[in-house]
VMD Tcl script that draws the C-alpha trace (Angstrom):
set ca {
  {19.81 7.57 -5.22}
  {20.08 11.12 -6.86}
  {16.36 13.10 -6.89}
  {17.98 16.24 -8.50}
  {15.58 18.41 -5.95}
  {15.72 19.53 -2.91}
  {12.50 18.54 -1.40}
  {10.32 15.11 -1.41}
  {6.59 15.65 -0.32}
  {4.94 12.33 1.08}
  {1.41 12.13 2.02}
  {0.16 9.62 5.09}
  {3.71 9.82 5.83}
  {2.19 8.83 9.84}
  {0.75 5.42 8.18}
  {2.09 2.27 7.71}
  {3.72 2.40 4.64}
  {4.52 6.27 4.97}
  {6.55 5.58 7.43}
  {8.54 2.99 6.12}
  {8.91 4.85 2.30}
  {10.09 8.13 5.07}
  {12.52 5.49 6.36}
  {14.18 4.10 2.76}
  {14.74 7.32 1.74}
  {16.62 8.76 4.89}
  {18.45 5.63 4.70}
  {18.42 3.79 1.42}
  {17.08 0.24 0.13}
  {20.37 -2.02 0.61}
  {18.35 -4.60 -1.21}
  {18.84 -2.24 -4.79}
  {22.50 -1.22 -6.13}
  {20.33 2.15 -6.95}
  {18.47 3.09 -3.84}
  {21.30 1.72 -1.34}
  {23.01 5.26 -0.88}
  {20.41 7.55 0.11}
  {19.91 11.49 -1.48}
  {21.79 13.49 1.30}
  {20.75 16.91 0.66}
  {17.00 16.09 -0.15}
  {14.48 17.22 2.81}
  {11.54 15.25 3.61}
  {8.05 17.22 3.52}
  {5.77 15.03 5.47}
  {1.91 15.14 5.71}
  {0.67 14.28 9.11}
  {-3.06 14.08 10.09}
  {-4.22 16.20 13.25}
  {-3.52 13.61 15.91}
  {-0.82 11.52 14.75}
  {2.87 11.92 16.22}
  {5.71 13.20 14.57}
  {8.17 12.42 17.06}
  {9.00 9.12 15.23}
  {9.40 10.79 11.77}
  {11.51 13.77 13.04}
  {13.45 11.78 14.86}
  {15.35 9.97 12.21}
  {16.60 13.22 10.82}
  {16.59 17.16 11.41}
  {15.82 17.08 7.03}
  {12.38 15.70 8.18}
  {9.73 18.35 8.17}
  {6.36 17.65 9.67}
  {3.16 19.51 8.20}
  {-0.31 18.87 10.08}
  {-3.49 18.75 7.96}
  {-5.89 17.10 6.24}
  {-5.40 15.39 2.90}
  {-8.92 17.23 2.08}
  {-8.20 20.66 2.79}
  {-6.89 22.84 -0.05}
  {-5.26 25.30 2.68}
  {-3.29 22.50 4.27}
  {-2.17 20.84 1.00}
  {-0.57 24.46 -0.17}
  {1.41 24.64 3.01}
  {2.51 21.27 1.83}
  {3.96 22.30 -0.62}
  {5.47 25.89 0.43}
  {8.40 26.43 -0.77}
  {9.09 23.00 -2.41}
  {8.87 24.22 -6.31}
  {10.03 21.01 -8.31}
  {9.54 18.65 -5.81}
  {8.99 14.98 -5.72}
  {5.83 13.92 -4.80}
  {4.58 10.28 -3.08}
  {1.14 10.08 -2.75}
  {0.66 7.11 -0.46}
  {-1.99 8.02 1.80}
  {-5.98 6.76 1.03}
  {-8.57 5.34 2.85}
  {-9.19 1.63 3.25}
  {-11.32 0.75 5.50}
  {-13.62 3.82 7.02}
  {-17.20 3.62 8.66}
  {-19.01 5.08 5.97}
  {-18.87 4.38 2.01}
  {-18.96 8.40 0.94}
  {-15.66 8.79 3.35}
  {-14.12 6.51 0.37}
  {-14.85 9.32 -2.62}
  {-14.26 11.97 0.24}
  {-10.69 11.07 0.49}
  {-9.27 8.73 -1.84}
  {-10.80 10.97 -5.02}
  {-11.38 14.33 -3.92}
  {-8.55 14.49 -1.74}
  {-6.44 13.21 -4.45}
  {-8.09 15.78 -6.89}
  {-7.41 19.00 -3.92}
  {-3.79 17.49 -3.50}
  {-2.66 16.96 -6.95}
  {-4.23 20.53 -7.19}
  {-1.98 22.09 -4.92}
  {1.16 19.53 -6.64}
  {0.28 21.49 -9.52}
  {0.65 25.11 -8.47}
  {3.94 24.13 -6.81}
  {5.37 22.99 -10.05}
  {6.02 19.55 -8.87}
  {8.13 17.39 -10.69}
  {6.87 14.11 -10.37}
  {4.24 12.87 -8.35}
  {4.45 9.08 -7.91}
  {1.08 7.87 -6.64}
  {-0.04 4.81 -4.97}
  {-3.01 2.98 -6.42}
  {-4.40 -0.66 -5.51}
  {-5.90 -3.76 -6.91}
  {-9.24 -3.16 -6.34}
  {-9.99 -1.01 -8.92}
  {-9.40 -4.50 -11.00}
  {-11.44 -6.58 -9.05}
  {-11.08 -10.35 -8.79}
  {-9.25 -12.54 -11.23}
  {-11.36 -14.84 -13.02}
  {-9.46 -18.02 -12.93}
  {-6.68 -19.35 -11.14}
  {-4.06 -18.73 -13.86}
  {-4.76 -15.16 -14.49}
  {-2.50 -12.42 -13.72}
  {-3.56 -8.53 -13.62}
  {-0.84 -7.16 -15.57}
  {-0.94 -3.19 -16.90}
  {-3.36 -3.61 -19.65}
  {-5.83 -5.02 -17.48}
  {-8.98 -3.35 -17.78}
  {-11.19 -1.66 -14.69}
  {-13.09 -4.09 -13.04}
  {-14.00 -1.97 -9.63}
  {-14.63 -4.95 -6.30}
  {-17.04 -2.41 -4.38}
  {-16.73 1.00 -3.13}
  {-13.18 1.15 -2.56}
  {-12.28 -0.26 -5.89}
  {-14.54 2.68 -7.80}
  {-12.73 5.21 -5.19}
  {-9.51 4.16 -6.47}
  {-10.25 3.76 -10.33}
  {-11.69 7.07 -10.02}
  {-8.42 8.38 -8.10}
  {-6.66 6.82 -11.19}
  {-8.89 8.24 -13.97}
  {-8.02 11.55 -11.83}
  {-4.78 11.14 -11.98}
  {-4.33 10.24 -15.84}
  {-6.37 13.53 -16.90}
  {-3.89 15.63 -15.39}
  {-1.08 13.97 -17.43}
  {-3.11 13.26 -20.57}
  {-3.51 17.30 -20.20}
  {-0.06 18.10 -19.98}
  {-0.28 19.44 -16.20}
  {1.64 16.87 -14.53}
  {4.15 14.30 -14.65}
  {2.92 11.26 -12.71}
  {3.20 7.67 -12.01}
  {0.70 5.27 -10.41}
  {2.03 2.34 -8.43}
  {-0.80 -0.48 -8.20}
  {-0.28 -2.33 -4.61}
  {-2.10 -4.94 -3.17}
  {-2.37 -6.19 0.18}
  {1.04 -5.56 1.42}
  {2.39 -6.50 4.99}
  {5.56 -5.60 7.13}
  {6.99 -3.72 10.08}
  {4.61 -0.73 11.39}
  {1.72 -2.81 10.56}
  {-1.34 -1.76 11.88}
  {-3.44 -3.70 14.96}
  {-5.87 -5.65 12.15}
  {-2.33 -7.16 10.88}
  {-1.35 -7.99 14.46}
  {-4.26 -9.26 15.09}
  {-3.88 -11.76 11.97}
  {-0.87 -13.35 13.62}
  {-2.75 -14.63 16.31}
  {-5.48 -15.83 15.15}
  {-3.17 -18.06 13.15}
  {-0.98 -19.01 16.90}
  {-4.49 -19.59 18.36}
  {-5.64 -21.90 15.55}
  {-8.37 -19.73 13.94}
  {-6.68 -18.47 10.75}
  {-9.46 -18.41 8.43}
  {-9.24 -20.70 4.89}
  {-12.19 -20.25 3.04}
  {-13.18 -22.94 0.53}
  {-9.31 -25.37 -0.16}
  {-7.00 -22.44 0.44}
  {-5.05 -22.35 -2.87}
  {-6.19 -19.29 -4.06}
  {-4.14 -17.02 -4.68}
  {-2.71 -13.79 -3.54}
  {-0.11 -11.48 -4.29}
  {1.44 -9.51 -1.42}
  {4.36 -6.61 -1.48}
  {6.92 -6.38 1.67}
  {6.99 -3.26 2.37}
  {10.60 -2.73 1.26}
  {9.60 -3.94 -2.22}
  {7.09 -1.44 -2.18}
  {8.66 1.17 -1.41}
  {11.97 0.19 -3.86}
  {8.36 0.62 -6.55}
  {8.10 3.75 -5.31}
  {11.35 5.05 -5.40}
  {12.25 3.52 -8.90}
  {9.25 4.73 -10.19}
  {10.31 8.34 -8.87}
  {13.82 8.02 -10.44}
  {12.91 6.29 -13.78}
  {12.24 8.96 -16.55}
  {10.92 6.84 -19.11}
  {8.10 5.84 -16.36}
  {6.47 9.41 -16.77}
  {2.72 9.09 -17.47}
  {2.82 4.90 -17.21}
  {1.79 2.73 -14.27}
  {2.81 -0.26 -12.64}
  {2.15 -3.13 -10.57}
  {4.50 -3.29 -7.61}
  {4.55 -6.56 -5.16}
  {6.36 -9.74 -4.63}
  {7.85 -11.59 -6.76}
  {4.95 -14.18 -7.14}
  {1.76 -14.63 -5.66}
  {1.14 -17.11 -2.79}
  {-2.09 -19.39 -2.01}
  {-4.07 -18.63 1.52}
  {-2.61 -22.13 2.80}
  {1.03 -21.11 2.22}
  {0.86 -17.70 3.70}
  {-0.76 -19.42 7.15}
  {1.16 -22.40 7.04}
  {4.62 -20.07 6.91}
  {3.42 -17.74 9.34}
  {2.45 -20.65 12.12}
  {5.55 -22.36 11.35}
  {7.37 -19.17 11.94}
  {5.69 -18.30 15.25}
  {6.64 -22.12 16.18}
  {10.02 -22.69 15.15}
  {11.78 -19.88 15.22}
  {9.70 -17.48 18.24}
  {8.81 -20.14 19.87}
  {5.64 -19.05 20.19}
  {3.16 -21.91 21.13}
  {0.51 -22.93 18.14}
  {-2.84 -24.47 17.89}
  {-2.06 -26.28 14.64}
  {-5.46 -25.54 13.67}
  {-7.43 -23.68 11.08}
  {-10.93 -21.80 11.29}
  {-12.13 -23.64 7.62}
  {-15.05 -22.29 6.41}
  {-16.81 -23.10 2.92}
  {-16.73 -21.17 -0.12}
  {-20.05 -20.32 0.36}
  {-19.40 -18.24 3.27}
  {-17.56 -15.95 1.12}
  {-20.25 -15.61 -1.79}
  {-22.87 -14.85 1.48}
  {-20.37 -12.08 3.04}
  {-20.20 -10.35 -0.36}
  {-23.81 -10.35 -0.76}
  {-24.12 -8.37 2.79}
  {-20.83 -6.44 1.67}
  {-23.23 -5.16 -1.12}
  {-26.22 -4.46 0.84}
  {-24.54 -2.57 3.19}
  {-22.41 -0.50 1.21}
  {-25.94 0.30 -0.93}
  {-26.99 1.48 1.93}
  {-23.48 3.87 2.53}
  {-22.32 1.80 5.09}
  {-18.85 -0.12 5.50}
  {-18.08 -3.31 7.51}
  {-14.39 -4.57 7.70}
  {-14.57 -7.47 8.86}
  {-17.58 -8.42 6.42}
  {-15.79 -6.84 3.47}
  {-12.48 -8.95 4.38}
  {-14.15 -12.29 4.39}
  {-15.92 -11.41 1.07}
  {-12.74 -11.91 -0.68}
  {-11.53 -14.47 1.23}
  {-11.63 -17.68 -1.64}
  {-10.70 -14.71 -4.39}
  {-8.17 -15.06 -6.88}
  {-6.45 -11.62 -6.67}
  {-2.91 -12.33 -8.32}
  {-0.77 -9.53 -10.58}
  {2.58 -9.73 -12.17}
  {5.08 -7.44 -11.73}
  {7.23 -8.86 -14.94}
  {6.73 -4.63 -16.68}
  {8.40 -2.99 -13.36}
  {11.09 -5.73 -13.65}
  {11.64 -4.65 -17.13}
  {11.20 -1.07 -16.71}
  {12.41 0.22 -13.63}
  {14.79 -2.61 -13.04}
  {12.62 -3.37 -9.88}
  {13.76 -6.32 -7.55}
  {11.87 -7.86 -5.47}
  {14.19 -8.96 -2.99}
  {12.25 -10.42 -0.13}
  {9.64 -13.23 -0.37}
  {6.87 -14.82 2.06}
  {8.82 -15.86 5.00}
  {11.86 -13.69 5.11}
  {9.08 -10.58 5.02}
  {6.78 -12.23 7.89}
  {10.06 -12.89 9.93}
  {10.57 -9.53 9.91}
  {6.87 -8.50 10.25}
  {7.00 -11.00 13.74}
  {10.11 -9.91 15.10}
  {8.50 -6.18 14.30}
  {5.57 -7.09 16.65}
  {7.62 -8.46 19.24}
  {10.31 -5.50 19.60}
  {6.89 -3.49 20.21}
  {6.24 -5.46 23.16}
  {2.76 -6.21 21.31}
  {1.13 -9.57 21.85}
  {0.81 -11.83 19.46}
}
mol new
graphics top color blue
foreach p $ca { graphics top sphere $p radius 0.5 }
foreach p [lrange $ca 0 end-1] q [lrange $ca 1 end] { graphics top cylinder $p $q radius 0.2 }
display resetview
């Protein structure tokens, strides 16, 4: 892959997928004829928050340059960007899941807005940025797909942070002050996952992976190497400039297929020892969660767990059939090959599943 520049900037670089989008483009994608040889000459600009180690990042390559700061602060995000004039930007850092509801605005929007700010100044040359599904809500029947003309349908806080991180983001390049591309993600899954994805795995070995209502809705996910071959095509495409895109596997998946393939996994070929049960709960539990999703968040507040099961029996489904047209995207890995992975990711770590 050629960037023509000599710096890429990428925000939440110490996250999840940060670190694996910092990883495909030391490396390459071997899964795209594109994005298998990696850019040799660019240097990596990467935005760590105060805390978070950049031993990982920096070792991989000496072209890997750590920057401390916070996605919020306009002083940090122009020392991002020092010395990077016509730079690549990817934007993947946001907030998913904080403690309060105005941390959502705080950093998905106005961080965003301080950021692409700064991206501005530094005469960036595309800034590819990552979006979600929320800011489309639910689908409202099983055959539905999100696709790009879609309209806003915002599923809580997080989904208004994000549409309004969008509506941010298309200003700036309705204006004329910046070339950009938004990748829509949803609930994506892979190596570097975080404990609450962990976590997932055994409650499915111990029998208590939750199916709310029959299981068959469906889902779409994104591996994380699909992902981030959406992010890199996106940054390479010209004729994506000012357009966005829904990036994730190649088809959705129903609640009963992802459990069923991640238990049979754990079995068969970790020989890990399963319960071969299911926590089932009714529909209804869902519709109840929702309603104290959206008491709580009137009230500023934010519960995970609560939020989680609220969209547990949801519909939330995209295709991905304008990327495959457009940026040639190819979603190479499905379901089980990506939760292999994921597993054998949790076990290297020594973690316990």
């Amino acid at each position: 892959m050629d960037f023509g520049v000599e710096h890429v900037v990428v925000t939440g670089a110490g996250g999840w997928l940060g670190r694996n989008l910092v990883r495909a483009l030391l490396g390459g994608l071997a899964d795209h004829p594109r994005l298998a040889e990696p850019d040799g000459r660019i240097r990596v600009r990467c935005l760590l928050l105060p805390g978070e180690d950049a031993a990982e990042l920096t070792a991989l390559s000496e072209r890997v340059e750590p920057v401390v700061g916070d996605l919020t602060d306009p002083a940090a995000c122009q020392e991002l960007f020092a010395g990077t004039r016509g730079a690549v930007l990817f934007h993947t850092a946001g907030l998913i899941h904080p403690r309060r509801v105005r941390d959502f605005y705080r950093v998905n929007v106005r961080g965003t807005e301080t950021l692409l700010d700064a991206a501005e100044a530094a005469g960036v040359r595309r800034a590819v940025v990552v979006s979600s599904n929320s800011p489309f809500g639910t689908n409202p029947h099983a055959d539905h797909l999100f696709d790009e003309h879609s309209p806003y349908h915002p599923y809580m806080h997080y989904g208004r942070s994000k549409m309004q991180m969008e509506l941010a983001v298309r200003r700036r390049v309705e204006g004329g002050r910046l070339d950009a591309v938004l990748i829509r993600a949803p609930w994506f899954y892979g190596p570097y996952q975080p404990p609450r994805q962990s976590q997932f795995f055994t409650m499915i070995r111990q029998g208590k992976g939750p199916i709310v209502g029959g299981g068959e809705n469906r889902r779409s996910m994104a591996y994380v190497d699909n992902l981030c071959q959406g992010l890199l095509l996106a940054a390479l495409t010209e004729a994506a400039a000012g357009k966005a895109y829904w990036i994730a596997d190649r088809r959705p998946y129903t609640m009963n297929e992802v459990i069923d393939t991640v238990e049979r996994l754990l079995e068969q070929e970790f020989g890990l020892p399963v319960a071969h049960k299911r926590m089932r709960l009714p529909g209804l539990a869902s519709e109840v969660a929702w309603c104290c999703d959206f008491a709580l968040q009137s009230l500023g507040l934010y519960h995970q767990k609560i939020h989680v099961l609220s969209e547990m029996n949801k519909h939330i489904a995209c295709s991905v059939a304008l990327a495959q047209r457009e940026l040639d995207y190819r979603p190479a890995v499905e379901l089980e090959e990506g939760m292999r992975r994921s597993i054998r990711w949790c076990l290297d770590q020594g973690l316990t599943l």
